[in-house]
N, C-alpha and C positions, 0 to 999 in steps of 0.2 A: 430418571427415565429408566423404563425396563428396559434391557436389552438382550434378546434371543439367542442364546447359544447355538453355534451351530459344530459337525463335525470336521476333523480334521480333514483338509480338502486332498492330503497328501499323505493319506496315515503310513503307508510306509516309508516312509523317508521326511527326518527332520527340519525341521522348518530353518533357515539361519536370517531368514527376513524378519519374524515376528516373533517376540517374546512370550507370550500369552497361546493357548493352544485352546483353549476353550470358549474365546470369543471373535463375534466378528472382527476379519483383519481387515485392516482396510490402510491401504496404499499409498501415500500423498507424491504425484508426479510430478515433480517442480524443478524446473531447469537452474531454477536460481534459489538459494536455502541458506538458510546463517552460514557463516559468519558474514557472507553478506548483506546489504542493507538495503532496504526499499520496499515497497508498498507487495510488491510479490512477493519477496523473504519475511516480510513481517506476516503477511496473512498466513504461508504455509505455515509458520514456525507454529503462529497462535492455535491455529488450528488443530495442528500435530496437539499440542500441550492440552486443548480442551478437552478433544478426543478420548485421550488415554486417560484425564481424567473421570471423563464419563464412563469409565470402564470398556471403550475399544480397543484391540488389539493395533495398533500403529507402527508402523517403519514408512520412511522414505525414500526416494532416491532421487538422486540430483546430479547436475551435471557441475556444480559449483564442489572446488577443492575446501579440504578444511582448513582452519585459521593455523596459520603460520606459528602461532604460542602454543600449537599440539595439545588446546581444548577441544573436546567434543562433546556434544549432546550424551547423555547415558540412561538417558528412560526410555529411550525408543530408539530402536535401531534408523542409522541415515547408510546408505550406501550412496557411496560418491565416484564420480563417474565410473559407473559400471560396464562391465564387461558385455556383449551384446548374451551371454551365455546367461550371467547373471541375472540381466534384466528382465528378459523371459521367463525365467522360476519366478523372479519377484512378483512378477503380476500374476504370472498360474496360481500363484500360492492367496493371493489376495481375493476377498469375497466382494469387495468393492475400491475400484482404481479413482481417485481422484484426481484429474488433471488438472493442474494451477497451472492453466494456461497452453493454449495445445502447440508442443513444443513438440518433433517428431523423435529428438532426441531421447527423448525418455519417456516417450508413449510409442512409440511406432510397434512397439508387439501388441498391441490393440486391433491394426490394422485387419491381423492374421485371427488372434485368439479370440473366442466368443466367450467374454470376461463382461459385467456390469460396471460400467463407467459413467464418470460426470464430468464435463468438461468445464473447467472457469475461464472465461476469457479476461485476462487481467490489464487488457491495452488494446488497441488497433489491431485487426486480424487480416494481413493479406490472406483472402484466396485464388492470388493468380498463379499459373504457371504448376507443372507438376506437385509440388510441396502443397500450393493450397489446392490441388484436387483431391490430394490426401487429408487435408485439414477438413473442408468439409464433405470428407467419406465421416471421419470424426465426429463433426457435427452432427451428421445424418442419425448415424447408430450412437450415441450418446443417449443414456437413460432421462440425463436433463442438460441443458442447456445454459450455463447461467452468466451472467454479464455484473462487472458491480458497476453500472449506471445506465440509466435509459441512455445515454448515447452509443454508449458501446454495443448496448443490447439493436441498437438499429441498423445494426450495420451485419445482425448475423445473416447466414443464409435460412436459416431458418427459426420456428421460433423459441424464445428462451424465455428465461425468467430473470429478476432482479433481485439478486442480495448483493448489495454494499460494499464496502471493505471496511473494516471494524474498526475503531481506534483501541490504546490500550486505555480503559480506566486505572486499571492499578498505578497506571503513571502518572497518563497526565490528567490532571483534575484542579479543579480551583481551589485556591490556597489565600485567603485575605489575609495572611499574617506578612505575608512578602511585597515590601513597598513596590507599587508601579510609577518607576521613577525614570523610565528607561520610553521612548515614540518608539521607533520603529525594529522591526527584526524581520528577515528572510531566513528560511532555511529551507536546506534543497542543495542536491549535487550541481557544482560550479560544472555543468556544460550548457552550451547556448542554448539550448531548447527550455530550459528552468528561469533566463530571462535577471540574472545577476545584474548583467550590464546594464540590463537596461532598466533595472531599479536605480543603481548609484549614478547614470545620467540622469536620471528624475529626481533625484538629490539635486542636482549641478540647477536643474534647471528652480526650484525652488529656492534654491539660495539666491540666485538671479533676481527674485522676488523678495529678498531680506531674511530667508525662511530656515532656519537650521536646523531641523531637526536632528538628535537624537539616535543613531541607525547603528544596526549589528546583524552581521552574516557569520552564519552556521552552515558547514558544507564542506567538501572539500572534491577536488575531480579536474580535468584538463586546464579549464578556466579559469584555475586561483591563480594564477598568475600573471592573466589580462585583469581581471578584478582588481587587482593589487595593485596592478599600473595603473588601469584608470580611477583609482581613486587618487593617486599620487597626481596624475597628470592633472586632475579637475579641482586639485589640493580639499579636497577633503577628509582629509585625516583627522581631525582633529575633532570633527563630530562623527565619523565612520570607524565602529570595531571590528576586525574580523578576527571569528573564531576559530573556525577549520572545523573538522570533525570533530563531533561533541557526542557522549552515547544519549539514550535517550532521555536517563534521569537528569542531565545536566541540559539539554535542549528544555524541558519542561521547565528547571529552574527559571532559564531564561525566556521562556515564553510567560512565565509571570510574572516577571518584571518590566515588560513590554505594554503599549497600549493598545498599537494595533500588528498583526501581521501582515505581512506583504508577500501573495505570491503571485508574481510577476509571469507566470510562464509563456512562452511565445509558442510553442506547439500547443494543443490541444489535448491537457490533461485528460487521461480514461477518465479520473477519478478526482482524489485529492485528499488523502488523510490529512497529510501535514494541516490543511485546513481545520478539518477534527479537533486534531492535535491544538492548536491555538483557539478553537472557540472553548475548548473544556480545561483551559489554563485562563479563560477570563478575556481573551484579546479578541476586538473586531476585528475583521478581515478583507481585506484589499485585493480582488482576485482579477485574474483576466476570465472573459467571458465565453471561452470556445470550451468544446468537449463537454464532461461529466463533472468540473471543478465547481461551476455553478449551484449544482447538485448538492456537494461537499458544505457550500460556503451557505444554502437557505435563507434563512433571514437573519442572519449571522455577522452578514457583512455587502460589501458594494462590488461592482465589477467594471470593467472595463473593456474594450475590444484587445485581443490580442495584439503586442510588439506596440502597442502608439503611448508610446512616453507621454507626449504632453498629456495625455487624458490620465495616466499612470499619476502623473503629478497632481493634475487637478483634483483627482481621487482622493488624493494623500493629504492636500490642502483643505479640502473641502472637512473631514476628518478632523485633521489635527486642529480647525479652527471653530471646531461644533463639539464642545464637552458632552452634550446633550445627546449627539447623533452618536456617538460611542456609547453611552449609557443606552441606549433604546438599540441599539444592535446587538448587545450583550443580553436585554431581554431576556429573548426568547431561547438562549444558552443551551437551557438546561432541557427542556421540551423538544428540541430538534436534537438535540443529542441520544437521547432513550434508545431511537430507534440504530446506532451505529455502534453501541457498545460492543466491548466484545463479546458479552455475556446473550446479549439478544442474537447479534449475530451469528454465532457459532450456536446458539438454539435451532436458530433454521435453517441451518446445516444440518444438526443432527437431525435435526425433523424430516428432512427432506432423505440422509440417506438411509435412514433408518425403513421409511416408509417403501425405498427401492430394495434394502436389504429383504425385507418380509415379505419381498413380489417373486425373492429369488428361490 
């Protein structure tokens, strides 16, 4: 892709936000950024790294501290929790702000500044109460509008558009050299809204039925230690592994050794990589039916109403008792995936701001 130089927006006085002086900079505002982990960290980081690949000039700033082992990023500058002083040049200096998620933390100089922005909504968007009359002031004056899934996208105040959340290919991808020897796997942070417990009661209740499968959690957060009791309490230790936090090339190991995944959540996912993530390592997928996870799971896999175990179970049953209905969910794998890459996605990002950068 070409991309149009422009001038320095700042020529007298040095830029310390962006590396690159001769191309567009462009901003990424993400409240949450590595070393943290989740579907907003994973998409800013991806993003940042496409970017700069594609020859744009990149920095970020975040409100998330860096990793305690005193790693940091070194391709692209991140400012971490900045200064209210800071944060203000950062966006003056920027030719286009990207909001990953309109957090007023680290977009509120938008508010004031007449700067080119795009909002992502990465979750549920209150707008009540002063904060969301600023959020959609935001929305209002945003160059686009964009939601990763039609649910999320329904609930703006005005209208947006839809791109996704990307998965990684370079990770997780199918692998037939790796036995699948392994039913079931969750992963997902151990807090009640992701629905741990009530995967390992839908164990209890299966076994009840003579049914043992196979099971392994990935995750770690408040919850690992009711997990850990009620596996001990409903004695299923003996088919039940848990792993705790795993990075992501070892989550993939284990999503290929797996047959089906299980994401149980009891809120109403925006979205759903991890889904993603397990259809492009080979595994059906066992989802709840609320939100944008739906979306995620395609023809992929099955669904459920949110929180109701018994149907969580029947799901699981129904599955581990139909070798067939696993092979015809994995199908269509590879075709419902194209459009979620990271490679696709991050194309229409750049398409999109590229097409607002040449308006400016």
């Amino acid at each position: 892709m070409m991309i149009k130089s422009t001038s320095d927006p700042m020529p007298s006085q040095k830029s310390i936000f962006f590396k690159e002086k001769h191309s567009f900079r462009i901003l990424i505002a993400s409240y949450r950024f590595w070393p943290e982990i989740g579907g907003l960290e994973a998409v800013a980081k991806l993003l940042a790294e496409r970017l700069l690949e594609s020859g744009y000039a990149v920095s970020v700033v975040t409100d998330s501290k860096a990793s305690d082992l005193g790693e940091e990023i070194s391709d692209y500058p991140v400012l971490r929790k900045p200064s209210p002083r800071e944060l203000w040049r950062a966006v003056k200096e920027a030719d286009l702000i990207v909001v990953n998620h309109p957090s007023l933390q680290v977009c509120w100089p938008l508010i004031v500044q007449q700067r080119p922005f795009v909002v992502i909504a990465q979750t549920w968007v209150s707008f009540a109460g002063l904060s969301g009359a600023l959020r959609r002031l935001l929305f209002q004056r945003a160059a686009a509008r964009i939601a990763i899934s039609k649910a999320i996208e329904r609930h703006f105040p005005v209208k947006g558009i839809v791109i996704p959340n990307p998965y990684d290919e370079k990770v997780f991808f199918l692998d037939e050299r790796i036995p699948r020897t392994r039913d079931l796997l969750f992963v997902g942070r151990m807090v009640s809204g992701k629905g741990a417990l009530n995967f390992v009661t839908a164990l209890s209740l299966l076994r009840d039925k003579g049914m043992t499968p196979s099971a392994s959690l990935v995750g770690d957060g408040p919850d690992l230690p009711l997990v850990q009791d009620r596996i001990r309490d409903l004695h299923l230790d003996s088919q039940v592994r848990v792993y705790g936090c795993c990075n992501p090339q070892k989550v993939a190991t284990l999503m290929r050794e797996h047959r089906i995944l299980v994401v149980p959540s009891v809120w109403e996912e925006p979205f759903g990589i991890v889904a993603l993530e397990g259809i492009a390592c080979g595994c059906a997928v066992i989802g709840s039916s609320g939100g944008g996870l739906p979306e995620a799971i395609g023809p992929c896999g099955l669904t459920y109403p949110n929180g109701n175990v018994p149907e969580l179970a029947r799901r699981i049953e129904e599955v581990l008792n139909n070798p067939d209905l696993i092979q015809c969910l994995r199908a269509p794998a590879k075709e419902h995936l194209l459009q979620y890459t990271g490679s696709a996605i991050t194309n229409r990002y750049i398409e999109l701001f590229q097409n607002i950068l040449d308006k400016t």
